[in-house]
C-alpha positions as CSV (number, residue, x, y, z in Angstrom):
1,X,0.0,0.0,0.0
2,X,3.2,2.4,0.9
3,X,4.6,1.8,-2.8
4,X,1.3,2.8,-4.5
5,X,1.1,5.9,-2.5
6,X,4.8,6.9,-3.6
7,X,4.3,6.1,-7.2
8,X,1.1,8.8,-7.1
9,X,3.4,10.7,-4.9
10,X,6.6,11.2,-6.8
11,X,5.7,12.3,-9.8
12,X,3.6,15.2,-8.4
13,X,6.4,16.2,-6.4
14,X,8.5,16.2,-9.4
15,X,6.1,18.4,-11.3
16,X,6.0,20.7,-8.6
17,X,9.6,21.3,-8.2
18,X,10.5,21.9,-11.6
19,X,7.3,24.4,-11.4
20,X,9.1,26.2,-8.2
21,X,12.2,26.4,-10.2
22,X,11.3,27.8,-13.3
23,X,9.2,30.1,-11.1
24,X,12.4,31.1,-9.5
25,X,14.3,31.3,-12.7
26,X,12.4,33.3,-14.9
27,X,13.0,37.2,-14.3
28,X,11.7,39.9,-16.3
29,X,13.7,41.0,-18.8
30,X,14.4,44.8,-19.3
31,X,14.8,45.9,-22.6
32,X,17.6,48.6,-23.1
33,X,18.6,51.2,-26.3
34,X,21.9,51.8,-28.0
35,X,23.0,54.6,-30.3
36,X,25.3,54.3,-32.7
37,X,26.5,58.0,-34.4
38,X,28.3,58.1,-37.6
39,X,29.8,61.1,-38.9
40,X,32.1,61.1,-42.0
41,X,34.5,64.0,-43.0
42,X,36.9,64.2,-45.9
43,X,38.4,60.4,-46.0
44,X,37.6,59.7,-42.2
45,X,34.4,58.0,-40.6
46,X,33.9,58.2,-36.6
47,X,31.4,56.1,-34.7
48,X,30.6,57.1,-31.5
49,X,28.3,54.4,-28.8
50,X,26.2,55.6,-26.1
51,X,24.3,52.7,-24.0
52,X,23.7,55.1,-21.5
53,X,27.2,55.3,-20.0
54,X,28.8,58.6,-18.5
55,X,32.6,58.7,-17.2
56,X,32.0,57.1,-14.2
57,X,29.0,55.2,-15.0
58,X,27.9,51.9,-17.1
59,X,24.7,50.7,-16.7
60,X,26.2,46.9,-18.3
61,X,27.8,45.1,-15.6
62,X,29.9,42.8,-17.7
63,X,33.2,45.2,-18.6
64,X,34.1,42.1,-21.4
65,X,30.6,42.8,-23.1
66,X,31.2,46.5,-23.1
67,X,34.7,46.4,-24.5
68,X,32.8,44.3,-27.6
69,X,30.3,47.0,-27.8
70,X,32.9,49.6,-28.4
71,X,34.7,48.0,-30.8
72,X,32.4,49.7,-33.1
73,X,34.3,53.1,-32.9
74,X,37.4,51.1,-34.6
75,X,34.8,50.1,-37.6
76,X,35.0,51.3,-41.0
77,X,31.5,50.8,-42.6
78,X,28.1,51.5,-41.6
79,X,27.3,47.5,-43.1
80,X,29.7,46.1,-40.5
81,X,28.3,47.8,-37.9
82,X,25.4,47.0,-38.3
83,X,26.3,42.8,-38.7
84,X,28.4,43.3,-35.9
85,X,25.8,45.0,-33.3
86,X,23.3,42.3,-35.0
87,X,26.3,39.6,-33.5
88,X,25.8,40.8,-30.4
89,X,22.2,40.4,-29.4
90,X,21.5,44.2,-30.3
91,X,18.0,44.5,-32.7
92,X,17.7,47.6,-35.3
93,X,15.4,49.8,-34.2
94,X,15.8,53.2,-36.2
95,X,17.7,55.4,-38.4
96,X,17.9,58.8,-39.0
97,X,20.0,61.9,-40.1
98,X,19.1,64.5,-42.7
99,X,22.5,64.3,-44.5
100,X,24.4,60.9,-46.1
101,X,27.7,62.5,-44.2
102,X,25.9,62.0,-40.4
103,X,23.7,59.2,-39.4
104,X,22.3,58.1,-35.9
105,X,21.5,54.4,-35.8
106,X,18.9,52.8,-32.8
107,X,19.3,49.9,-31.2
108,X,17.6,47.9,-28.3
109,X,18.6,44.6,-26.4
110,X,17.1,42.8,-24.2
111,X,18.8,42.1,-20.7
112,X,18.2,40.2,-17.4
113,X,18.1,42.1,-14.9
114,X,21.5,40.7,-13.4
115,X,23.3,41.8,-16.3
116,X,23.0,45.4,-15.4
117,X,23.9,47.9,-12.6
118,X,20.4,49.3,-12.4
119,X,18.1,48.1,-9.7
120,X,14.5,47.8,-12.2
């Protein structure tokens, strides 16, 4: 009579622990923006990033996954910037500029909440 009551048992045990843990596990993501700036002069482009960071600021936690994201400045085309922030999780939100010679590209990610320095 014991064994029949832990085969009914078990398995409802089982299902609620792995509910408990996804329970625990899934955390809202917050979804963040990226701009990308490029500006082109006489045989030179520049691309500046801005994720929200100041000097003494970041709002990413991981310094390794910052230092990919500003690889971009080094970049030489707006097409490998674009496949590169793709590479990196980021999805293209926007573009805009009224001249070919400056352009401001939009960006947004989404993030758990431990990956960043803001308490959401």
């Amino acid at each position: 009579m014991m064994k029949r009551k832990l085969i009914f048992i078990f398995p409802a045990l089982l299902f609620l622990l792995q509910f408990v843990a996804f329970g625990t596990q899934a955390q809202k993501k917050v979804k963040k923006y990226c701009e990308v700036a490029y500006s082109a002069a006489l045989f030179d482009a520049r691309y500046h990033v801005d994720y929200g960071q100041d000097k003494n600021y970041s709002p990413i936690k991981d310094s390794v996954y910052v230092g990919k994201l500003l690889k971009v400045k080094a970049m030489k085309t707006r097409i490998e910037v674009l496949n590169y922030m793709s590479a990196l999780g980021w999805d293209f939100v926007s573009v805009s500029g009224d001249r070919d010679e400056y352009r401001v590209f939009i960006f947004s990610r989404e993030f758990d909440p431990a990956e960043l320095n803001e308490k959401n």
